[in-house]
HTML snippet that shows the backbone in 3Dmol.js (N, CA, C, O; Angstrom):
<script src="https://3Dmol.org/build/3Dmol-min.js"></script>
<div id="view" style="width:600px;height:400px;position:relative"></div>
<script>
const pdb = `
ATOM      1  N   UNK A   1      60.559 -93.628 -45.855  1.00  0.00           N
ATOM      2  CA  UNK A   1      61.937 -93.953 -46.100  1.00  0.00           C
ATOM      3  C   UNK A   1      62.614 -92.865 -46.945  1.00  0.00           C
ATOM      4  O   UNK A   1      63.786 -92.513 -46.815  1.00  0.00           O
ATOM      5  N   UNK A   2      61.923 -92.484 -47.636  1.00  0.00           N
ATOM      6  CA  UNK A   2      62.808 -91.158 -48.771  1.00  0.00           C
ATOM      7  C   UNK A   2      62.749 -89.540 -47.667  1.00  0.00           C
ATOM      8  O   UNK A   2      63.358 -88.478 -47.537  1.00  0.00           O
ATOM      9  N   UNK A   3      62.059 -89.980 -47.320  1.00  0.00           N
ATOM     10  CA  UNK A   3      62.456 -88.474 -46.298  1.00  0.00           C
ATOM     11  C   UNK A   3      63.176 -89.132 -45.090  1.00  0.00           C
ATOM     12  O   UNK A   3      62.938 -88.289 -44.224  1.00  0.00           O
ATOM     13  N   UNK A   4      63.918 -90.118 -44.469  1.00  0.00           N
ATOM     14  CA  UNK A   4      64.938 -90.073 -43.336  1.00  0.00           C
ATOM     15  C   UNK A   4      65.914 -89.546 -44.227  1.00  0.00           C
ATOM     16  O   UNK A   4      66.202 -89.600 -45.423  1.00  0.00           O
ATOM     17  N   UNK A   5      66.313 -89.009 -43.159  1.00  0.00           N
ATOM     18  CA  UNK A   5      67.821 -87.950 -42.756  1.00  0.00           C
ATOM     19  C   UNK A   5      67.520 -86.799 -44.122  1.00  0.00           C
ATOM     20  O   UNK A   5      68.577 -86.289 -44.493  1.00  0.00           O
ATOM     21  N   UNK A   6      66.643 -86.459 -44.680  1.00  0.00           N
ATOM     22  CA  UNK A   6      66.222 -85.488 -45.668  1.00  0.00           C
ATOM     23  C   UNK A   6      65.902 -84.367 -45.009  1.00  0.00           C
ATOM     24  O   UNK A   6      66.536 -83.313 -44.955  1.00  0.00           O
ATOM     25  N   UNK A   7      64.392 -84.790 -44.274  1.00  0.00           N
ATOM     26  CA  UNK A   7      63.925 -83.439 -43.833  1.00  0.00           C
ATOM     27  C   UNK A   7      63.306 -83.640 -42.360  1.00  0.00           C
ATOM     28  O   UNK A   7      63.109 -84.677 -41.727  1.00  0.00           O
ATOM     29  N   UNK A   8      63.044 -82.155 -41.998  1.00  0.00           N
ATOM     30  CA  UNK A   8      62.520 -82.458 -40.510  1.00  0.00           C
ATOM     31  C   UNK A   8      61.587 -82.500 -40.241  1.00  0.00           C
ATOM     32  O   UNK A   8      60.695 -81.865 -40.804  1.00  0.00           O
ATOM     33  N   UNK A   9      61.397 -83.387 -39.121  1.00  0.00           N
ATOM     34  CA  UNK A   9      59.862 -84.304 -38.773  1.00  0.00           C
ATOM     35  C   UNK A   9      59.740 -83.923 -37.667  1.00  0.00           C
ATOM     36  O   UNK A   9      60.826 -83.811 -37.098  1.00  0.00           O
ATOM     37  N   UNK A  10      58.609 -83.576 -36.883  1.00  0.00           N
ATOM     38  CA  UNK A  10      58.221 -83.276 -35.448  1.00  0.00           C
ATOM     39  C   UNK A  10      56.925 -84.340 -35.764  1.00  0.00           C
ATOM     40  O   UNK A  10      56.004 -84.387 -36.579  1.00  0.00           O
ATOM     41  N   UNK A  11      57.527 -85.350 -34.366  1.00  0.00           N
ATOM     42  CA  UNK A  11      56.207 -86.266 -34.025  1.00  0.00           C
ATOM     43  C   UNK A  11      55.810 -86.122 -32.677  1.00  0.00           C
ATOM     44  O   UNK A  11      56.643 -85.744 -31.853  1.00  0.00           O
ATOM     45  N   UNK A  12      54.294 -86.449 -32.240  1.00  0.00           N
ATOM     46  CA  UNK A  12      54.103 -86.431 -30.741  1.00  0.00           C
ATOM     47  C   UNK A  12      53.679 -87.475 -30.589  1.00  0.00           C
ATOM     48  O   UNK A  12      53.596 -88.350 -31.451  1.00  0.00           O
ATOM     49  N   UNK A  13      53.199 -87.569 -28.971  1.00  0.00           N
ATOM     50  CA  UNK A  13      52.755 -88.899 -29.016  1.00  0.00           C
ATOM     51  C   UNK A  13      52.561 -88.879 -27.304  1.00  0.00           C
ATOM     52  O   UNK A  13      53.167 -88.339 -26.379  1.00  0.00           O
ATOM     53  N   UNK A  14      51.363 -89.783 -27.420  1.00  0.00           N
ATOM     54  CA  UNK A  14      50.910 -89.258 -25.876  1.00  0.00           C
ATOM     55  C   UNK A  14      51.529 -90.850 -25.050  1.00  0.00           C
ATOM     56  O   UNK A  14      51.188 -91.247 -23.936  1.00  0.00           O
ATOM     57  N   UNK A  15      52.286 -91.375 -25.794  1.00  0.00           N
ATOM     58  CA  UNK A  15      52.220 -92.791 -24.922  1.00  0.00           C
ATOM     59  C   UNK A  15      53.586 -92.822 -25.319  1.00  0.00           C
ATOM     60  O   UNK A  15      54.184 -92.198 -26.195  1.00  0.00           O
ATOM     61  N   UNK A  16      54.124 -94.064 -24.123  1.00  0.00           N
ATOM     62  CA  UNK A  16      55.835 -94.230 -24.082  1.00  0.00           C
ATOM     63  C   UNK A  16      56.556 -94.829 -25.180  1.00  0.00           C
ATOM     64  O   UNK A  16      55.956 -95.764 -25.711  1.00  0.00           O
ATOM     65  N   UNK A  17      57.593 -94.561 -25.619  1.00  0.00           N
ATOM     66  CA  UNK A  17      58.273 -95.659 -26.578  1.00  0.00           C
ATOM     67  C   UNK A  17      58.132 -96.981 -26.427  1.00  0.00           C
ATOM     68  O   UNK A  17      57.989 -97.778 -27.354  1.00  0.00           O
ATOM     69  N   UNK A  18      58.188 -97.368 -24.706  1.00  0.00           N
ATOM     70  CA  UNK A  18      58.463 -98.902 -24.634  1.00  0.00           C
ATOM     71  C   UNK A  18      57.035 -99.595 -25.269  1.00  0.00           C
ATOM     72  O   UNK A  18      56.954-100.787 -25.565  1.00  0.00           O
ATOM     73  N   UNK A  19      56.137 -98.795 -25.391  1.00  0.00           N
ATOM     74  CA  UNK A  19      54.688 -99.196 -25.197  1.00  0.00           C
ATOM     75  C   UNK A  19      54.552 -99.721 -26.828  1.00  0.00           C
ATOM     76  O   UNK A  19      53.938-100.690 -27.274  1.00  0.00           O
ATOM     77  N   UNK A  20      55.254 -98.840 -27.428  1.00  0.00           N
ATOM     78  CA  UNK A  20      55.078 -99.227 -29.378  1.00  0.00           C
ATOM     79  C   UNK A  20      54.637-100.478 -29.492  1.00  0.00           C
ATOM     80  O   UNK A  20      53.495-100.822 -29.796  1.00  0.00           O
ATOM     81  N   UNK A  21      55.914-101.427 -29.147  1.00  0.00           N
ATOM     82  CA  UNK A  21      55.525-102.857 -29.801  1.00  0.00           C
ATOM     83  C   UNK A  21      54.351-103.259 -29.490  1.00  0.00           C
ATOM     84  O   UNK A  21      53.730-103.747 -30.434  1.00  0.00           O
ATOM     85  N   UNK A  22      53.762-103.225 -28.383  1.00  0.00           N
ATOM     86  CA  UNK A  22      52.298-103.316 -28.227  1.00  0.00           C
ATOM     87  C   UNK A  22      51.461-103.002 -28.657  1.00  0.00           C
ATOM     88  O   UNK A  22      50.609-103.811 -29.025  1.00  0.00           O
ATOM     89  N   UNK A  23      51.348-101.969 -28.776  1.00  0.00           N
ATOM     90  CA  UNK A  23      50.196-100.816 -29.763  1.00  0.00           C
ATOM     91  C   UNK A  23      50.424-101.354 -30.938  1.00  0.00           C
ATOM     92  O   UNK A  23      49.295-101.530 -31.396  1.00  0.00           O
ATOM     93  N   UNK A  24      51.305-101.779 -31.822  1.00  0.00           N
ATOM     94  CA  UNK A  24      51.508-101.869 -32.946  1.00  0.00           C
ATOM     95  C   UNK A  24      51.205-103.527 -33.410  1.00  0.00           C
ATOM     96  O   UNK A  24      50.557-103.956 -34.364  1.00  0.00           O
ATOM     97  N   UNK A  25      52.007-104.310 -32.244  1.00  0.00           N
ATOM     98  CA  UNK A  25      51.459-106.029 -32.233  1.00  0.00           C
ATOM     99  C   UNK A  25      52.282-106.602 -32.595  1.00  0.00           C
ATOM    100  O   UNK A  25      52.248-107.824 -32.741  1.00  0.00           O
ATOM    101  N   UNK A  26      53.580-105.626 -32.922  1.00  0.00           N
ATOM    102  CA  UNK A  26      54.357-106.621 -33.936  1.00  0.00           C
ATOM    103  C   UNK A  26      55.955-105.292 -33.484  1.00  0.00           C
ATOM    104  O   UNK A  26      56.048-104.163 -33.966  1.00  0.00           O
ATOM    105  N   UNK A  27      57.029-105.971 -32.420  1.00  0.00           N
ATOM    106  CA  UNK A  27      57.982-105.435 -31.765  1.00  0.00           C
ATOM    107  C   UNK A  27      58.873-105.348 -32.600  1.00  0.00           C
ATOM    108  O   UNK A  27      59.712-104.482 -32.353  1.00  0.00           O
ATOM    109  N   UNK A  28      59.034-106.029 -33.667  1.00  0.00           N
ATOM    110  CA  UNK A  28      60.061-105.651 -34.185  1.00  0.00           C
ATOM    111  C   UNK A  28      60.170-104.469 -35.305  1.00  0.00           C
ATOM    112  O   UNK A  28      61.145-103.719 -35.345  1.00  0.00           O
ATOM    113  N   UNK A  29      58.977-104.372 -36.290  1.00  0.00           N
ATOM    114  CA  UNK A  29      58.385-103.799 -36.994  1.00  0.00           C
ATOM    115  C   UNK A  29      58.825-101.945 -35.874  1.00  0.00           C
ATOM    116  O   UNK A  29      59.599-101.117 -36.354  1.00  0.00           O
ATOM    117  N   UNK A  30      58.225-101.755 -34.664  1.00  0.00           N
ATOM    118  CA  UNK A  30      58.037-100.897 -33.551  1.00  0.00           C
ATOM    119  C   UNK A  30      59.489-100.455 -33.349  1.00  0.00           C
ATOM    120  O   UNK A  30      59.722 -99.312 -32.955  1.00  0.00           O
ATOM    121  N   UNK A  31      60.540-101.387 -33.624  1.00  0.00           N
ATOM    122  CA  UNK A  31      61.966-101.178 -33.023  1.00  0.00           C
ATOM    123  C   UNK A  31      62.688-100.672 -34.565  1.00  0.00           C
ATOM    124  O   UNK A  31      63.814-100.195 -34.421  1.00  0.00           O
ATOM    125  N   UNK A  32      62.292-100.712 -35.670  1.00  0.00           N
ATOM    126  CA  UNK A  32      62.703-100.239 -36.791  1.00  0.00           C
ATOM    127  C   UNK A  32      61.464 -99.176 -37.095  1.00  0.00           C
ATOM    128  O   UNK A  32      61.532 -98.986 -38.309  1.00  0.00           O
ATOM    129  N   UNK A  33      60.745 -98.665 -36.746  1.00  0.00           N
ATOM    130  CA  UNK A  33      60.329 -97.272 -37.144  1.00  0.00           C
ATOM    131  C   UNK A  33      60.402 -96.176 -35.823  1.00  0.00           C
ATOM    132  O   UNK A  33      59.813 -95.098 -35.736  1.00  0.00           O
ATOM    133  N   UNK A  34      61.121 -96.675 -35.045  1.00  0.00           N
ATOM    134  CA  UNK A  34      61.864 -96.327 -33.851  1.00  0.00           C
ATOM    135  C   UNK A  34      63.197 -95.396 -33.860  1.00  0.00           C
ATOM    136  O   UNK A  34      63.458 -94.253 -33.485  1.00  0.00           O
ATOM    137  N   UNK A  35      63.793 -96.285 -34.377  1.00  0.00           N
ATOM    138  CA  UNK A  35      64.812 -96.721 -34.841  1.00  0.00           C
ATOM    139  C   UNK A  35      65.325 -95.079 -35.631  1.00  0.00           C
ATOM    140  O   UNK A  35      66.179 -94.304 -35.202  1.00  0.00           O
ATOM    141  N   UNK A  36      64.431 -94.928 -36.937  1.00  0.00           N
ATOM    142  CA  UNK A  36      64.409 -94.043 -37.493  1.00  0.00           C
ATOM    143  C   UNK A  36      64.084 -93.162 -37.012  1.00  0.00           C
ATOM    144  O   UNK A  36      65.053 -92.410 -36.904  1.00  0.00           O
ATOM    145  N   UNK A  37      63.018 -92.644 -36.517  1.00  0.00           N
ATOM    146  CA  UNK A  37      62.334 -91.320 -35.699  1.00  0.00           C
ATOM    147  C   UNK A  37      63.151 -91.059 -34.644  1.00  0.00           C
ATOM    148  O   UNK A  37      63.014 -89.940 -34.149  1.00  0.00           O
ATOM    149  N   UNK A  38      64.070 -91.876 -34.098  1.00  0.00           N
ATOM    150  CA  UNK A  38      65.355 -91.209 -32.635  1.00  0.00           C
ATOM    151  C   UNK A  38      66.450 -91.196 -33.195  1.00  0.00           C
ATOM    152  O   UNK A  38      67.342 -90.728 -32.487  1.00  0.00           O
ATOM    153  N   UNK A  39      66.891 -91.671 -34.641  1.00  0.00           N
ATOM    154  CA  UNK A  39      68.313 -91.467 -35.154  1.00  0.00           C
ATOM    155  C   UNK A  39      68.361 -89.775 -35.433  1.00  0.00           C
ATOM    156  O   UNK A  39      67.589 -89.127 -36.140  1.00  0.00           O
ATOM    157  N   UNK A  40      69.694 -89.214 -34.529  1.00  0.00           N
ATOM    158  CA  UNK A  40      69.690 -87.864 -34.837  1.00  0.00           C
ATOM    159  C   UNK A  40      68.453 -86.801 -34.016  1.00  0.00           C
ATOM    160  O   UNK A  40      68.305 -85.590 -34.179  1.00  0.00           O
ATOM    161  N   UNK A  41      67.929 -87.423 -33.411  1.00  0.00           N
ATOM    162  CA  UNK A  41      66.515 -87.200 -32.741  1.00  0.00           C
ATOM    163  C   UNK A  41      66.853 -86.077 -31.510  1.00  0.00           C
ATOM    164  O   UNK A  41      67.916 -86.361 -30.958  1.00  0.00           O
ATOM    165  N   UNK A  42      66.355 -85.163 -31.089  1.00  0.00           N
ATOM    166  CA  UNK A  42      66.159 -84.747 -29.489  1.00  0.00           C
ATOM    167  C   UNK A  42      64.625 -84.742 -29.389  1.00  0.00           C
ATOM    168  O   UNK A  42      63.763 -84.307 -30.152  1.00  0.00           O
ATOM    169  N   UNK A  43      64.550 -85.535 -27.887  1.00  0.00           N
ATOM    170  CA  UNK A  43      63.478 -85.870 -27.389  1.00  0.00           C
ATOM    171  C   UNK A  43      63.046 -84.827 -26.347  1.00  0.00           C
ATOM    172  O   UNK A  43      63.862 -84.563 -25.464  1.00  0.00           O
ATOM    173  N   UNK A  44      62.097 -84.330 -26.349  1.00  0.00           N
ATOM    174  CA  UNK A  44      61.835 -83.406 -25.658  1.00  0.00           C
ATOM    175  C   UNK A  44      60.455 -83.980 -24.433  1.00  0.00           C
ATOM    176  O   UNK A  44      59.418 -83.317 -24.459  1.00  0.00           O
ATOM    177  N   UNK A  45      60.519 -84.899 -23.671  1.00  0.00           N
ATOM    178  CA  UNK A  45      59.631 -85.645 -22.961  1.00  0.00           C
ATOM    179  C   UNK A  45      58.719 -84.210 -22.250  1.00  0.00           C
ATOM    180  O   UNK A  45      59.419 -83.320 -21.766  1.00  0.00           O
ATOM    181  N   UNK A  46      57.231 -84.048 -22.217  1.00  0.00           N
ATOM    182  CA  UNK A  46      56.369 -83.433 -21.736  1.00  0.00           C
ATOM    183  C   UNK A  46      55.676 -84.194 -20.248  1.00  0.00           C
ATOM    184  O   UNK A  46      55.171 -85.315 -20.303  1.00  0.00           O
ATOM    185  N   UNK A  47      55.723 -83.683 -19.429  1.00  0.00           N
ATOM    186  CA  UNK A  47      54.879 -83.797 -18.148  1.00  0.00           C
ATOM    187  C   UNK A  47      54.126 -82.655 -17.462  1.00  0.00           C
ATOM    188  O   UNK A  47      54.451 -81.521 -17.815  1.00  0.00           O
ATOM    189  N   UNK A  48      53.123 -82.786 -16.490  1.00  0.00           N
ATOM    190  CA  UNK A  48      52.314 -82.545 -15.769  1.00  0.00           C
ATOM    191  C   UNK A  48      50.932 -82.393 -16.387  1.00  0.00           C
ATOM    192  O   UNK A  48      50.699 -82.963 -17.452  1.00  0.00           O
ATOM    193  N   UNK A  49      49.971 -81.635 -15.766  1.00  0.00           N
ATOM    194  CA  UNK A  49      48.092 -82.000 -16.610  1.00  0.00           C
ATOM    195  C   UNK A  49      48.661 -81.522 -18.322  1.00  0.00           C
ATOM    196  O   UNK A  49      49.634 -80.936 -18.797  1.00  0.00           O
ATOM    197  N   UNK A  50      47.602 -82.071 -18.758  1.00  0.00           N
ATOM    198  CA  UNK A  50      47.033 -81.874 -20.322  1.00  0.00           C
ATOM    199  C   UNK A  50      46.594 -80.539 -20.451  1.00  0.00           C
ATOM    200  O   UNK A  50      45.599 -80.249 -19.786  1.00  0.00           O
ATOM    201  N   UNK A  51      47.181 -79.518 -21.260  1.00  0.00           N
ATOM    202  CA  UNK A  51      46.447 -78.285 -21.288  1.00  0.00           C
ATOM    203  C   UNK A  51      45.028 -78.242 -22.323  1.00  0.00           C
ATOM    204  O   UNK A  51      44.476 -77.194 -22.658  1.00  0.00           O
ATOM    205  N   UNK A  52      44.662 -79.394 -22.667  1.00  0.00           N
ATOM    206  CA  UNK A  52      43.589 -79.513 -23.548  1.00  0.00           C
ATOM    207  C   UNK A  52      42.395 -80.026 -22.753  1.00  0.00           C
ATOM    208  O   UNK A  52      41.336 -80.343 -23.294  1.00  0.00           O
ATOM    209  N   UNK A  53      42.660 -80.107 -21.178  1.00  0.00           N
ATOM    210  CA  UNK A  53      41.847 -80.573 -20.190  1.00  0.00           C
ATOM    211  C   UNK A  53      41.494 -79.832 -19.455  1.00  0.00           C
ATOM    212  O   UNK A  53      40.449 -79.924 -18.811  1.00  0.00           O
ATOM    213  N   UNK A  54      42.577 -78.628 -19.382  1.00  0.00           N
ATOM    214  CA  UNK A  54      42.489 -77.700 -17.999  1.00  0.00           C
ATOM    215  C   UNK A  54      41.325 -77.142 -17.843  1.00  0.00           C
ATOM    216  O   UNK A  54      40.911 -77.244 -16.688  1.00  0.00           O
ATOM    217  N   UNK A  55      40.451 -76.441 -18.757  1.00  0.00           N
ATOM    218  CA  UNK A  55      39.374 -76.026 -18.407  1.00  0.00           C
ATOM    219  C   UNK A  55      37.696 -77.034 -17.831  1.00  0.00           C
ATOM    220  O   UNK A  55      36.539 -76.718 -17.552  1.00  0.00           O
ATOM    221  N   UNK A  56      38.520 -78.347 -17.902  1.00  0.00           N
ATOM    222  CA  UNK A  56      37.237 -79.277 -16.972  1.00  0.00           C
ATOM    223  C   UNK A  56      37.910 -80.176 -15.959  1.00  0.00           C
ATOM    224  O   UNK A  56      37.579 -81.292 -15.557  1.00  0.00           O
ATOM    225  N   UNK A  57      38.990 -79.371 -15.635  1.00  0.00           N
ATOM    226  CA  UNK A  57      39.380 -79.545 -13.804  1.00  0.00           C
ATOM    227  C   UNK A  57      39.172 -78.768 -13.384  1.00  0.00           C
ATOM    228  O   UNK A  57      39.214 -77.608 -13.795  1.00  0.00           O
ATOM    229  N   UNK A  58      38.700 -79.449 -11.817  1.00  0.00           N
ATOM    230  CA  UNK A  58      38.584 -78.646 -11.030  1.00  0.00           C
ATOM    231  C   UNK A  58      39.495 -77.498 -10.307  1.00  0.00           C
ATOM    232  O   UNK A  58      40.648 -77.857 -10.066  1.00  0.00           O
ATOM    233  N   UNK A  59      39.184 -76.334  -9.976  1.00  0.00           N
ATOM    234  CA  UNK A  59      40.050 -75.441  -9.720  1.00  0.00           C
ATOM    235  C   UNK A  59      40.752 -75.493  -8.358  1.00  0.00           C
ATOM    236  O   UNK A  59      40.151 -76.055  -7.443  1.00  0.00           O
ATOM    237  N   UNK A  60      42.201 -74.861  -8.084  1.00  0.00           N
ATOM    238  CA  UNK A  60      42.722 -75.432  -7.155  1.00  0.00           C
ATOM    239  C   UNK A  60      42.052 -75.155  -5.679  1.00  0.00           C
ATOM    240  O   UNK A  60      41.413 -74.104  -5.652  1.00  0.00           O
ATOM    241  N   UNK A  61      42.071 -75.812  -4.586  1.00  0.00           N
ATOM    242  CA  UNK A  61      41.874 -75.681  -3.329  1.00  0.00           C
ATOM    243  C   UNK A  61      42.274 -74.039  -3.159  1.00  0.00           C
ATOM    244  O   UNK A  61      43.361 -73.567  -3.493  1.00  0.00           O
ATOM    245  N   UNK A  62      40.835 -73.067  -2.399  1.00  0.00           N
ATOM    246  CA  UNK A  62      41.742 -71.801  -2.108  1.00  0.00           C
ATOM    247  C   UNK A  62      42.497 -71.766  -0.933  1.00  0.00           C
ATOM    248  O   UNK A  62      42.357 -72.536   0.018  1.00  0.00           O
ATOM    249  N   UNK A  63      43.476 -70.652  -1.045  1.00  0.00           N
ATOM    250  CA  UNK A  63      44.679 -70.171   0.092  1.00  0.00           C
ATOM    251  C   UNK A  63      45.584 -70.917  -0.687  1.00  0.00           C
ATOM    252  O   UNK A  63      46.720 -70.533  -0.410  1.00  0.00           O
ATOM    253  N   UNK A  64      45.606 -72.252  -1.956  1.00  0.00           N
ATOM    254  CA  UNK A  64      46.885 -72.891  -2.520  1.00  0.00           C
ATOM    255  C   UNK A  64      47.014 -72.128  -3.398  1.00  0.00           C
ATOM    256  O   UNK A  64      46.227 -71.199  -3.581  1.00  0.00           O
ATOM    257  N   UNK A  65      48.107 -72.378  -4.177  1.00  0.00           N
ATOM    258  CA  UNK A  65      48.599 -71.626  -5.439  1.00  0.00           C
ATOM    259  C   UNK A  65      48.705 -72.383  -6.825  1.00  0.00           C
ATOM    260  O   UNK A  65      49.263 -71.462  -7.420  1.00  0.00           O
ATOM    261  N   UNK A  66      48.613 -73.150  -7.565  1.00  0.00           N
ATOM    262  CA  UNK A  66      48.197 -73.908  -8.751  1.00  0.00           C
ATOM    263  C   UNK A  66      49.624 -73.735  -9.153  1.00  0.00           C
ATOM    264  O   UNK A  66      49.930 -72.559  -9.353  1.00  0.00           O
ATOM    265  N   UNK A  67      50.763 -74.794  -9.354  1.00  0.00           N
ATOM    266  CA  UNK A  67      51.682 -75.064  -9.630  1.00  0.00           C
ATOM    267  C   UNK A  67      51.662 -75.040 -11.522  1.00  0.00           C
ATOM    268  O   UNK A  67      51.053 -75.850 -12.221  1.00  0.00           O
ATOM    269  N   UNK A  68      52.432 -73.977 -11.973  1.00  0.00           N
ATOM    270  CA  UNK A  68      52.493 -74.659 -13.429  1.00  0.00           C
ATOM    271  C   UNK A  68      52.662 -75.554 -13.909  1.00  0.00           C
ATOM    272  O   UNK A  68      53.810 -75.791 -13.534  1.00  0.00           O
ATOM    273  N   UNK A  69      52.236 -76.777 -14.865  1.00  0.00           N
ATOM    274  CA  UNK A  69      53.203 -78.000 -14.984  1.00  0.00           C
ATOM    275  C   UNK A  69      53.953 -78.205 -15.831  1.00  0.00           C
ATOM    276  O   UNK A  69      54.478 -79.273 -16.144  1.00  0.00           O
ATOM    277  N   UNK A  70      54.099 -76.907 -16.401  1.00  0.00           N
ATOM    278  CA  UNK A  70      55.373 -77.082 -17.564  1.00  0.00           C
ATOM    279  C   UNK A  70      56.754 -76.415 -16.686  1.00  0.00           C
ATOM    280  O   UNK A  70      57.794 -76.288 -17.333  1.00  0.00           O
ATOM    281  N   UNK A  71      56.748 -76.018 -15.296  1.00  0.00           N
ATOM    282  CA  UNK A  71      58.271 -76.281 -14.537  1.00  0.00           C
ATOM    283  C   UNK A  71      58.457 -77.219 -13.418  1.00  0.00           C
ATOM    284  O   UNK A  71      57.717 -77.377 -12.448  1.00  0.00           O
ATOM    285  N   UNK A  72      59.442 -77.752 -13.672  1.00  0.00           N
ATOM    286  CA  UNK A  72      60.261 -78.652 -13.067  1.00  0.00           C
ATOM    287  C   UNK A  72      60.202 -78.111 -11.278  1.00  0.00           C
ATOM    288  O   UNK A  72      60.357 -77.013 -10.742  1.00  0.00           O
ATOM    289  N   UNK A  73      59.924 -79.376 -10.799  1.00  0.00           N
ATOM    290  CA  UNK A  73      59.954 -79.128  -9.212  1.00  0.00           C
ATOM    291  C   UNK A  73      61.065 -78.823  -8.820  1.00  0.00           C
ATOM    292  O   UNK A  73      62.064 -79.239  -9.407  1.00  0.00           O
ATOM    293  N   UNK A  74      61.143 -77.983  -7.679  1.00  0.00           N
ATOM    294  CA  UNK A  74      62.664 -77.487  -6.934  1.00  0.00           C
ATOM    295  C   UNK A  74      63.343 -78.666  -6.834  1.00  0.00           C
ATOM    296  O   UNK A  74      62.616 -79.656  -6.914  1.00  0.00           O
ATOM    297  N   UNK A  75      64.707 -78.908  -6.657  1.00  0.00           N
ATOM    298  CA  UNK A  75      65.620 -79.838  -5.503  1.00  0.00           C
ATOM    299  C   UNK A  75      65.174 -79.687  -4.743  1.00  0.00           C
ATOM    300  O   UNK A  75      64.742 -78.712  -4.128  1.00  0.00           O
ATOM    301  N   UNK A  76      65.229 -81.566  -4.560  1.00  0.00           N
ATOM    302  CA  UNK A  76      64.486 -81.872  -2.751  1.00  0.00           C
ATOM    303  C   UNK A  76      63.134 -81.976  -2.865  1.00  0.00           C
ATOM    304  O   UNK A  76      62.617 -82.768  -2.078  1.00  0.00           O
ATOM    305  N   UNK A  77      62.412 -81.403  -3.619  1.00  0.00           N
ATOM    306  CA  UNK A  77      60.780 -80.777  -3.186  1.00  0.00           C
ATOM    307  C   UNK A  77      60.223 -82.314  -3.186  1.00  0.00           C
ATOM    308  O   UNK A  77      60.805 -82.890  -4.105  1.00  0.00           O
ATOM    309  N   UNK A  78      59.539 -82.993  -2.680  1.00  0.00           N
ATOM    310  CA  UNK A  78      58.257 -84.166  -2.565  1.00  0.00           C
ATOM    311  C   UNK A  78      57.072 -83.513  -3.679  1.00  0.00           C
ATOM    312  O   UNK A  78      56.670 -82.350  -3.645  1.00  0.00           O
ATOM    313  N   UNK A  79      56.559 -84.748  -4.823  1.00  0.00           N
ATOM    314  CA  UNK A  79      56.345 -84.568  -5.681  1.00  0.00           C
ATOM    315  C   UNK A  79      54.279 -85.210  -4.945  1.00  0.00           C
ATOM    316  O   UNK A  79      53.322 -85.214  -5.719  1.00  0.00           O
TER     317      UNK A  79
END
`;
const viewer = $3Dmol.createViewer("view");
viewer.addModel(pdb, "pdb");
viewer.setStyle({}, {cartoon: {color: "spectrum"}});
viewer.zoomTo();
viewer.render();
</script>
């Protein structure tokens, strides 16, 4: 509480907002420390593999090309 709107916080988090109240057991509690961490907030949502995994997947099919997953698919493209 003495550091909102003081100083800056970078949080991560591998699971969805909606998911809090669950994880936590108690929704309302989840919707007020929420609450705080998105007031003033930009959310920067992460998708495609885990780069803390990549080296125990398997490598891509050859003749394909291994899509980065930190860019965004073309318009149009089938995902």
């Amino acid at each position: 509480m003495r550091r909102y709107e003081n100083r800056s916080t970078i949080m991560t988090s591998n699971r969805p907002l909606e998911d809090w109240g669950k994880l936590l057991s108690d929704v309302p509690t989840a919707g007020a420390i929420l609450d705080r961490f998105l007031h003033h907030a930009i959310n920067h949502p992460i998708t495609g593999r885990s780069y803390r995994v990549k080296d125990s997947l398997p490598p891509p099919a050859e003749g394909k090309k291994a899509k980065p997953s930190n860019e965004p698919s073309p318009a149009g493209a089938a995902s």
